[in-house]
C-alpha positions in Angstrom: 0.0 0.0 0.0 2.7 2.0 1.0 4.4 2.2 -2.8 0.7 3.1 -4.5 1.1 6.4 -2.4 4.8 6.6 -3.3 3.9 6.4 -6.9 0.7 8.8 -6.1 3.0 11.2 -4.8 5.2 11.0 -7.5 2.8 11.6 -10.3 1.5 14.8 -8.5 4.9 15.9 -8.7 5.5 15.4 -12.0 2.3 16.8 -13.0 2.6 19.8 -10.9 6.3 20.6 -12.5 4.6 20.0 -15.8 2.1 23.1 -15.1 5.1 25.0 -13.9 7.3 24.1 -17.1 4.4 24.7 -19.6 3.6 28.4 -17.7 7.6 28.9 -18.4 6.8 28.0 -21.8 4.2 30.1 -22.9 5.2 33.1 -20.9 9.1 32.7 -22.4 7.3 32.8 -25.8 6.6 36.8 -24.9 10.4 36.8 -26.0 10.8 35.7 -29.0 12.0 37.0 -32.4 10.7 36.3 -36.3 13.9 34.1 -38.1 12.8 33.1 -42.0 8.8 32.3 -41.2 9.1 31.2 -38.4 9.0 32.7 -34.2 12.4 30.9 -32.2 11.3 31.0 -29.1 14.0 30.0 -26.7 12.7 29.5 -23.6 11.0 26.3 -25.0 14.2 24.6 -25.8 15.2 25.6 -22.2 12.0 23.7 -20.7 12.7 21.0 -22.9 15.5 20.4 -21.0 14.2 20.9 -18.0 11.7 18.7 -18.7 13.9 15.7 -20.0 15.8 16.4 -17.0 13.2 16.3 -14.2 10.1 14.5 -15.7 11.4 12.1 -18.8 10.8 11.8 -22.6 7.1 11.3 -22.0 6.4 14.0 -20.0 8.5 16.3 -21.5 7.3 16.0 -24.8 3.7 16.3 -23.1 5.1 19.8 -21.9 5.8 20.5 -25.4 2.7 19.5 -26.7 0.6 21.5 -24.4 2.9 24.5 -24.5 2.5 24.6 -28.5 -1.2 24.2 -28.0 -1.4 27.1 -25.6 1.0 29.3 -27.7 -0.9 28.4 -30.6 -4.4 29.7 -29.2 -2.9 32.9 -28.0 -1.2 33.9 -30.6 2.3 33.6 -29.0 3.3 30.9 -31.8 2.9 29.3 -34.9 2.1 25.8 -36.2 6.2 25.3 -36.0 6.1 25.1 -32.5 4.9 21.4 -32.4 7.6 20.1 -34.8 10.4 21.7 -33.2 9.3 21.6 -29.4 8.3 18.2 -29.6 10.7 16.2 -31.6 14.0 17.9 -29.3 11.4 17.2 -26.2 11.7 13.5 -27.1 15.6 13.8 -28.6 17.0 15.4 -25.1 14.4 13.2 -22.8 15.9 10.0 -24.5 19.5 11.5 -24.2 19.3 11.9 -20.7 17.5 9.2 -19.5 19.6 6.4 -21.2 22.9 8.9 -20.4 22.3 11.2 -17.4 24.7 13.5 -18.6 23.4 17.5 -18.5 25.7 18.2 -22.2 24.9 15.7 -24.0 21.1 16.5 -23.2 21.4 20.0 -24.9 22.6 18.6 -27.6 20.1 16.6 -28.4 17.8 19.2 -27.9 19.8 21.2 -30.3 20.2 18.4 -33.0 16.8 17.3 -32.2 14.9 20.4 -32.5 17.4 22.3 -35.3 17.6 19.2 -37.5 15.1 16.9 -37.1 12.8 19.1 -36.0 13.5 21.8 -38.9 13.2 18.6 -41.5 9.4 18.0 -39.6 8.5 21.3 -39.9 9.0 21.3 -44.3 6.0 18.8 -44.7 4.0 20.6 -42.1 4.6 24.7 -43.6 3.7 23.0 -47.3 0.6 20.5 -47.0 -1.2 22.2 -43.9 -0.2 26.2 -44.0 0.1 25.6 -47.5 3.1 27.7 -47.7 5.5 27.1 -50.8 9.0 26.8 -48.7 12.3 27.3 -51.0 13.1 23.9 -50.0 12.9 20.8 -47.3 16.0 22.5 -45.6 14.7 25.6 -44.7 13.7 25.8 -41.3 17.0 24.8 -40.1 19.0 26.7 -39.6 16.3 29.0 -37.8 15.6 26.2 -35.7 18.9 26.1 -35.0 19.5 29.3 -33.8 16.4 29.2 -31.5 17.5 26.0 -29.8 20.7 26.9 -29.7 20.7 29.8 -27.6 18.1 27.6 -25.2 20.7 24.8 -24.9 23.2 27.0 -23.6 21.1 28.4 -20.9 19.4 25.3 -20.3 23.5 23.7 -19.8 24.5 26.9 -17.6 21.2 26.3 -15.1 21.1 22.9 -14.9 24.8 23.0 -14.3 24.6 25.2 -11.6 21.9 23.2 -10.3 23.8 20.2 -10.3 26.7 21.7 -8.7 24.1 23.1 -5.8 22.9 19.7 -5.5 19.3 20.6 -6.1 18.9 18.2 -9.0 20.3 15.2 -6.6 18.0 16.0 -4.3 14.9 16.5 -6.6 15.7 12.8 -8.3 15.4 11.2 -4.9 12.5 13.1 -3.2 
């Protein structure tokens, strides 16, 4: 009885960081900048990590999802979100979970979100907002540059968090 409580507990947690991640999300999408069609939003790629970090792939491309969605409805973003958010969501989840290393998590999130991401997003600017891209390549480099900047202050937090011992002690609570 005592571990359904444990595991209770646990999922509260996780759910409440969630809320706190997606509110980071869509409030970090206030400052953001236009790159070739498309709004890089930093702050996302930083709660990506975060997310991967403290919650796992699943959850953190949950964050993701719901984050786009919210952006989306307000205006704060663009169909582009989901692509990029999501796929480096479930790049820097996997990376940490299999590696627990804070580095090779932003990169992931970098590679996931600039290239794979960017590579998502063609299909998605040409069959659904029926926009005529110059080519399959396009959105990534601006990708890129969003996620990018992220990563670093995603590495330089966590880090520092790390060092602090805050993330030990939030992956034992």
């Amino acid at each position: 009885m005592k571990d359904a409580k444990n595991n209770k507990t646990i999922s509260v947690r996780k759910l409440a960081m969630a809320g706190v991640l997606v509110a980071v999300a869509v409030a970090g999408s206030l400052f953001s900048f236009p790159v070739a069609g498309s709004k890089c939003a930093p702050v996302q790629h930083m709660v990506n990590i975060c997310g991967a970090i403290f919650l796992g792939p699943v959850w953190s491309v949950g964050v993701a999802f719901c984050a786009s969605v919210i952006r989306n409805l307000t205006g704060l973003g663009s169909l582009m979100a989901f692509p990029g958010s999501m796929v480096g969501a479930l790049c820097c989840g996997l990376m940490y979970k299999f590696s627990k290393k804070i580095i090779p998590t932003c990169i992931a999130e970098a590679l996931g979100t600039g290239i794979l991401g960017g590579l998502a997003a063609y299909p998605l600017a040409k069959y659904v907002m029926l926009i005529q891209p110059d080519g399959m390549f396009i959105y990534i480099i601006p990708f890129l540059i969003s996620t990018v900047v992220g990563s670093v202050v995603a590495a330089v937090v966590m880090l520092i968090l790390k060092k602090s011992g805050v993330l030990a002690s939030f992956s034992n609570e």
